[in-house]
C-alpha positions in Angstrom: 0.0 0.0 0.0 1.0 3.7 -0.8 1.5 5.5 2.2 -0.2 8.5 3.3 1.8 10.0 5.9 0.6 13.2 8.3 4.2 13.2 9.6 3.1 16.1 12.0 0.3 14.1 12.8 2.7 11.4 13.6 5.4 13.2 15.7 2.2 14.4 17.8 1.2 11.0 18.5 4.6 9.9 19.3 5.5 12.6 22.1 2.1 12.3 23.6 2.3 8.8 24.7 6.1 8.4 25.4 7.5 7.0 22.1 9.6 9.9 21.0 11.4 10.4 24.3 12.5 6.4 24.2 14.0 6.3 20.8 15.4 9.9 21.2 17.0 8.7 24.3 18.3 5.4 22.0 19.9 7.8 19.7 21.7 9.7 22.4 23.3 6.9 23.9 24.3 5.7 21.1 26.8 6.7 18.2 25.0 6.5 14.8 27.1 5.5 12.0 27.9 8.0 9.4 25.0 7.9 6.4 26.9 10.8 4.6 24.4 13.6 3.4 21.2 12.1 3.4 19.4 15.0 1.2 21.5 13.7 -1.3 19.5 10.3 -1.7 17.4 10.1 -4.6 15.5 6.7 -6.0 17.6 5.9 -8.9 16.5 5.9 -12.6 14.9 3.2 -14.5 14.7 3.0 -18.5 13.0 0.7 -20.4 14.4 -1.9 -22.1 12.2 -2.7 -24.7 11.6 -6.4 -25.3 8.9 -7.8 -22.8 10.1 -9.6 -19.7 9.7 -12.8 -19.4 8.9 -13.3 -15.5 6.9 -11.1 -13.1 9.7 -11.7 -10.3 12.8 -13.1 -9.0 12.7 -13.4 -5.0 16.2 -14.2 -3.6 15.3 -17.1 -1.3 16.5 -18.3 1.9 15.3 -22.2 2.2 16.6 -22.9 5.2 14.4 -20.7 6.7 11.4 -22.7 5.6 12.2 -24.5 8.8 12.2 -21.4 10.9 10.4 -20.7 14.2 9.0 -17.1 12.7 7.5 -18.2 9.7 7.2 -14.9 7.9 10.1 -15.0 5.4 8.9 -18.8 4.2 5.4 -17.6 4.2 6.4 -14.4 1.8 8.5 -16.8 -0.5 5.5 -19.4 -0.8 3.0 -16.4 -1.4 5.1 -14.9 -4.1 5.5 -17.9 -5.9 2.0 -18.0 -6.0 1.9 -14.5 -7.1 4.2 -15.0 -10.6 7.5 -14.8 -8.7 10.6 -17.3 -9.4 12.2 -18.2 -6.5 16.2 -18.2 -6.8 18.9 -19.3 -4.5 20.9 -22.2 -3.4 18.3 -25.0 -3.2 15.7 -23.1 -4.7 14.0 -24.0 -8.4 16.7 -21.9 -9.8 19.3 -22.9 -7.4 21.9 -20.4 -8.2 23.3 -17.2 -6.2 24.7 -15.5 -9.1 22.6 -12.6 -9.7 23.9 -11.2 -12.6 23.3 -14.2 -14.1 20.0 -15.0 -12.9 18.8 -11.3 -14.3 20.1 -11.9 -17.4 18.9 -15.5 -18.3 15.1 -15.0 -16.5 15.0 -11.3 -17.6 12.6 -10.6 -14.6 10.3 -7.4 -14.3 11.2 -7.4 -10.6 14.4 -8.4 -8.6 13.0 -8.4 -4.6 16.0 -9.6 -1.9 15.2 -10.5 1.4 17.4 -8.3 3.4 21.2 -9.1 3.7 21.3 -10.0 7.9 19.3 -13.0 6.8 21.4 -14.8 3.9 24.7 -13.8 5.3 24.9 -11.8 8.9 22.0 -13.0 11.0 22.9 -13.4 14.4 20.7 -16.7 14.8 21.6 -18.1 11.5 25.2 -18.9 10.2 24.3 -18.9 6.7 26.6 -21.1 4.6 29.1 -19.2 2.5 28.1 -20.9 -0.9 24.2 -19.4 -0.2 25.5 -15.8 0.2 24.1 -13.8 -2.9 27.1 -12.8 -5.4 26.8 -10.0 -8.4 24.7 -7.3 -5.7 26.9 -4.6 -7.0 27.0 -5.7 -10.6 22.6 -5.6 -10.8 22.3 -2.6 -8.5 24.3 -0.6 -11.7 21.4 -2.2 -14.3 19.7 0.9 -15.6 16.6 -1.6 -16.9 16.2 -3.2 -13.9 13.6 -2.8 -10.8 15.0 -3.8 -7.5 13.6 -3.9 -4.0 14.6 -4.9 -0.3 12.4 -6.6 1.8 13.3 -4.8 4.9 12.0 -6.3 8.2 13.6 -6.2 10.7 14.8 -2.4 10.5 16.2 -2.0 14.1 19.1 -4.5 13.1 22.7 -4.3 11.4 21.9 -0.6 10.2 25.1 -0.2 9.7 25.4 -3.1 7.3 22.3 -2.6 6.1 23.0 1.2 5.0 25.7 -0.7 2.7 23.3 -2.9 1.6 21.2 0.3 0.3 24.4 1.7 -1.2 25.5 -1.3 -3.5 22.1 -2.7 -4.2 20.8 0.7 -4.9 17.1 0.1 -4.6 14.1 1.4 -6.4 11.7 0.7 -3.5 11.9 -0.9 0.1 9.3 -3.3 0.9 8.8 -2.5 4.6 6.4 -4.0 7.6 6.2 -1.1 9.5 5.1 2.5 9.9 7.1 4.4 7.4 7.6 7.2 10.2 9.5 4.4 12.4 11.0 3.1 9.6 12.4 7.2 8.8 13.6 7.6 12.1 15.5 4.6 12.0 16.9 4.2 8.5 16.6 7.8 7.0 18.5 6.7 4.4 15.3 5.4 3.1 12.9 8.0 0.9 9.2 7.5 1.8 8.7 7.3 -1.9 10.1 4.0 -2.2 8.2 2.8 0.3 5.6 0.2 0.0 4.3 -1.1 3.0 3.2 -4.6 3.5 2.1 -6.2 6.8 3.0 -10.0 8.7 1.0 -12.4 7.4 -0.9 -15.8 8.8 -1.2 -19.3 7.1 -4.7 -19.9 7.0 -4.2 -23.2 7.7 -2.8 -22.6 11.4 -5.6 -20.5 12.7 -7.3 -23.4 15.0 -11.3 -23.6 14.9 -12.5 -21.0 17.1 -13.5 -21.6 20.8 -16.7 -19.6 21.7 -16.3 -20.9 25.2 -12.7 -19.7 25.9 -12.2 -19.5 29.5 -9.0 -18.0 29.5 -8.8 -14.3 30.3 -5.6 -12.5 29.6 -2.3 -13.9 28.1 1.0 -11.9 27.6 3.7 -13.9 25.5 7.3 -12.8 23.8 10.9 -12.2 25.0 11.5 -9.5 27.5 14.6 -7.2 28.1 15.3 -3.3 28.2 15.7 -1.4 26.5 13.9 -2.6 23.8 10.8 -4.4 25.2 10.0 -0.8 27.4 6.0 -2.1 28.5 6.1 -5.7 28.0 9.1 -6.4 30.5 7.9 -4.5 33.3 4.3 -6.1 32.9 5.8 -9.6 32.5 7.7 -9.1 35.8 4.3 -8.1 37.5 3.4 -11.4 36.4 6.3 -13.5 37.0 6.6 -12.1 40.6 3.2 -12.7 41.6 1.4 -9.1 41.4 -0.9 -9.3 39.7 -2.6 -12.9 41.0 -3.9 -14.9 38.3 -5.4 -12.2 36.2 -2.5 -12.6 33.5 -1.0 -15.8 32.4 2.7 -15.2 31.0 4.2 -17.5 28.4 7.8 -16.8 27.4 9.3 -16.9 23.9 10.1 -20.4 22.7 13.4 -18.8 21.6 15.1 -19.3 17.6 15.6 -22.3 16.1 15.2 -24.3 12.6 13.1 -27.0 13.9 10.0 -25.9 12.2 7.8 -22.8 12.4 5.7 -22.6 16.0 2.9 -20.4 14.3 -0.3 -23.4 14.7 1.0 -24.1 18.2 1.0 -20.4 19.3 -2.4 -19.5 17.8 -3.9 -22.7 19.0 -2.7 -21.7 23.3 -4.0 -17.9 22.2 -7.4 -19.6 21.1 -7.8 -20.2 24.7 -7.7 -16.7 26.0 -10.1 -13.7 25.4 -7.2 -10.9 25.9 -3.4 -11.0 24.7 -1.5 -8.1 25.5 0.5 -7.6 22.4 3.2 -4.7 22.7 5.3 -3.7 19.9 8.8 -2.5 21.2 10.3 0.8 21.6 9.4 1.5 18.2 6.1 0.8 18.0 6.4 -2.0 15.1 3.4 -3.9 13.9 4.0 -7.2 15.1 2.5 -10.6 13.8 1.3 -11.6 16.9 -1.3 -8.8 17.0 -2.8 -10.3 13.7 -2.5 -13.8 15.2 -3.6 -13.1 18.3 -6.7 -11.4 16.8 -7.0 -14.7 13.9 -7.0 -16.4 17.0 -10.1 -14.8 18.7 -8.7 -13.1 21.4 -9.1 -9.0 22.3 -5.6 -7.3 21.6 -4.0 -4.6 23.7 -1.6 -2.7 22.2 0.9 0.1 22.6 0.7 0.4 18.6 0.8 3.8 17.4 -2.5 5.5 16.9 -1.5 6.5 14.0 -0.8 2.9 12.7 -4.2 1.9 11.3 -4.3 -2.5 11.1 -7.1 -2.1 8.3 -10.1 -4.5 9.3 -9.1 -5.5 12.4 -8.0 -2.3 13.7 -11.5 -2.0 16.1 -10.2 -5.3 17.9 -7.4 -2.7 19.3 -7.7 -1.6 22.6 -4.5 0.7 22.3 -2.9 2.6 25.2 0.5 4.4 25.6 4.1 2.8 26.0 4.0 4.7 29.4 1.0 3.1 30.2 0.9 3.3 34.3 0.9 -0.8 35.1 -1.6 -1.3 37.2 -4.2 0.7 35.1 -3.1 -2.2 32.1 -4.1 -5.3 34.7 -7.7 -3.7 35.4 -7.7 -3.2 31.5 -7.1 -6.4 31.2 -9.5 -8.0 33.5 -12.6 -5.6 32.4 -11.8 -6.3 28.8 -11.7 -10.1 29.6 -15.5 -9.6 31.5 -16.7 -8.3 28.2 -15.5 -10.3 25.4 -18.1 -11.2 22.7 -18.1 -14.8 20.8 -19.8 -13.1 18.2 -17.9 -10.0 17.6 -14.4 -11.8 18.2 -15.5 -14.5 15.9 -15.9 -11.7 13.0 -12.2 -10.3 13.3 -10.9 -13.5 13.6 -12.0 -14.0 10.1 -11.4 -10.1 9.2 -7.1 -11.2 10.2 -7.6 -14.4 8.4 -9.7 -12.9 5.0 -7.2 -9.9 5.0 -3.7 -11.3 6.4 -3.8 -14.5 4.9 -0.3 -15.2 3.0 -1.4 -15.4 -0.3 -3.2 -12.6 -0.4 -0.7 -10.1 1.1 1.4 -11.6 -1.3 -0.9 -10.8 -4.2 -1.2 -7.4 -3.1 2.7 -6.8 -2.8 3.3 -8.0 -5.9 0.5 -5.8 -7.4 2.1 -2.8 -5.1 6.1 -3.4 -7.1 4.5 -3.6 -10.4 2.8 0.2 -9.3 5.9 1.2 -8.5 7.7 0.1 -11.4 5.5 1.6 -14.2 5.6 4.5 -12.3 9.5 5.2 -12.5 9.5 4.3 -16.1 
């Protein structure tokens, strides 16, 4: 999707409820690496080359991760390849890594790479050198061809990332989050090459729906400051005993390839009316707010206001990453009294209709071809 950002409306938002005094105090304690002049960024030309292409889309895949815990990146590559997209990389279909090559022989419309931290410098992945992508500054100097990043995780490796954007030299960033939190941390990144996608659900994880849930809150994830500012503190009120049984916590299963924990998670959430899903110091749109909601349950949420979740946006009860904590546990035990079978039954198939893999991927891949007949 386009975005249509009200950056004052945005900054507004931010300082009212906390977020713009946490990630200015990240910047301050930290040294940002040198970006050069940023005004000087521009999206880079694209001519056309005349004779039609022959493939939609390449996507640079990452197999191994088919087996992942987070599912995301396999459930992108399967929903593009629905979508008209080849997928190419070492045990792929085309099971190559030489992208000069690749371009060249498939002549694709589109050339999308999953971001570099996950085929070569992931800290929970020691990708093999033989899978590691050759040729990126060879096809980011093709003046006929469109390429875009998925960036995802835009907290990490900025650094390497920021390389990344200077030798791949992108035409558009395909990003999961808010483009104003993905400005403030990359602002290497123009919000005109922006297209903005969101997590996405496998239809088939989302277990049949409990109208008789007896579960009443549930707060799940990894915990730590300072990045995890609401969720650690109200997981310790939980842990410690302070908040009785009015919140069950479940920590994070941790990273591993042993197989994607997406059915399992949703299938615990079905039992609870409430999940308290935050998202961070940055406010990201995180997938277990559109799980949690698949999976019938009331979400609250320190997501930005100004982060709108489309369909299933009414199933947010949002409050501030300052939120005062035990204001959140009565929240949580009033919302809990008045959960509806009914209404929580139509979001849960509002996140599945709308968030379903294939369809986001149909919509992304619709979103690139925009953006590509509009530089031409």
């Amino acid at each position: 999707m386009k975005p249509s950002i009200d950056w004052r409306e945005c900054e507004e938002i931010a300082a009212r409820n906390g977020r713009s005094d946490l990630l200015n105090s990240l910047f301050a304690s930290k040294t940002r690496e040198p970006y050069g002049q940023i005004s000087q960024y521009t999206v880079p030309p694209l001519v056309d080359s005349g004779p039609q292409r022959t493939l939609r889309g390449i996507v640079g895949t990452i197999k191994k991760y088919d087996y992942y815990t987070c599912d995301e990146i396999s459930l992108l590559q399967e929903g593009l390849d629905k979508a008209g997209y080849a997928q190419a990389g070492r045990g792929a279909i085309f099971d190559d890594v030489d992208l000069v090559k690749l371009t060249d022989e498939l002549r694709p419309e589109v050339l999308l790479m999953q971001e570099r931290m996950y085929w070569k410098t992931h800290r929970h992945y020691d990708c093999p050198a033989d899978a590691w992508f050759t040729g990126v500054l060879e096809v980011g100097r093709k003046p006929d061809l469109f390429r875009a990043v998925v960036y995802r995780d835009v907290c990490h490796c900025l650094y390497d990332n920021h390389l990344y954007h200077v030798e791949f030299n992108p035409h558009a960033y395909v990003v999961y989050y808010h483009p104003w939190i993905v400005r403030k941390l990359c602002p290497w990144i123009l919000t005109e090459q922006m297209v903005r996608t969101h997590h996405s659900i496998n239809p088939d994880d989302v277990p049949e729906f409990d109208p008789d849930r007896q579960g009443g809150t549930i707060i799940t994830g990894a915990k730590g400051l300072p990045a995890y500012h609401l969720r650690t503190p109200l997981i310790d009120n939980v842990r410690f005993g302070r908040w009785g049984n009015d919140v069950t916590y479940v920590q994070h299963p941790g990273y591993d390839f042993e197989g994607s924990n997406a059915a399992r998670y949703m299938k615990m959430l079905s039992g609870y009316r409430v999940a308290i899903c935050t998202t961070s110091m940055f406010g990201f749109a995180v997938k277990k707010i559109i799980e949690a909601t698949a999976a019938g349950c009331i979400v609250i949420t320190d997501l930005p206001a100004f982060d709108s979740l489309g369909p299933i946006d009414d199933n947010l009860v949002r409050i501030p990453v300052n939120a005062d904590h035990n204001y959140v546990r009565r929240l949580c035990v009033d919302t809990a009294n008045h959960w509806d079978a009914k209404r929580q039954h139509g979001f849960a198939c509002h996140a599945i209709q709308h968030f379903n893999h294939i369809d986001v991927a149909q919509r992304l891949a619709a979103d690139l071809a925009e953006k590509r007949e509009e530089l031409l």
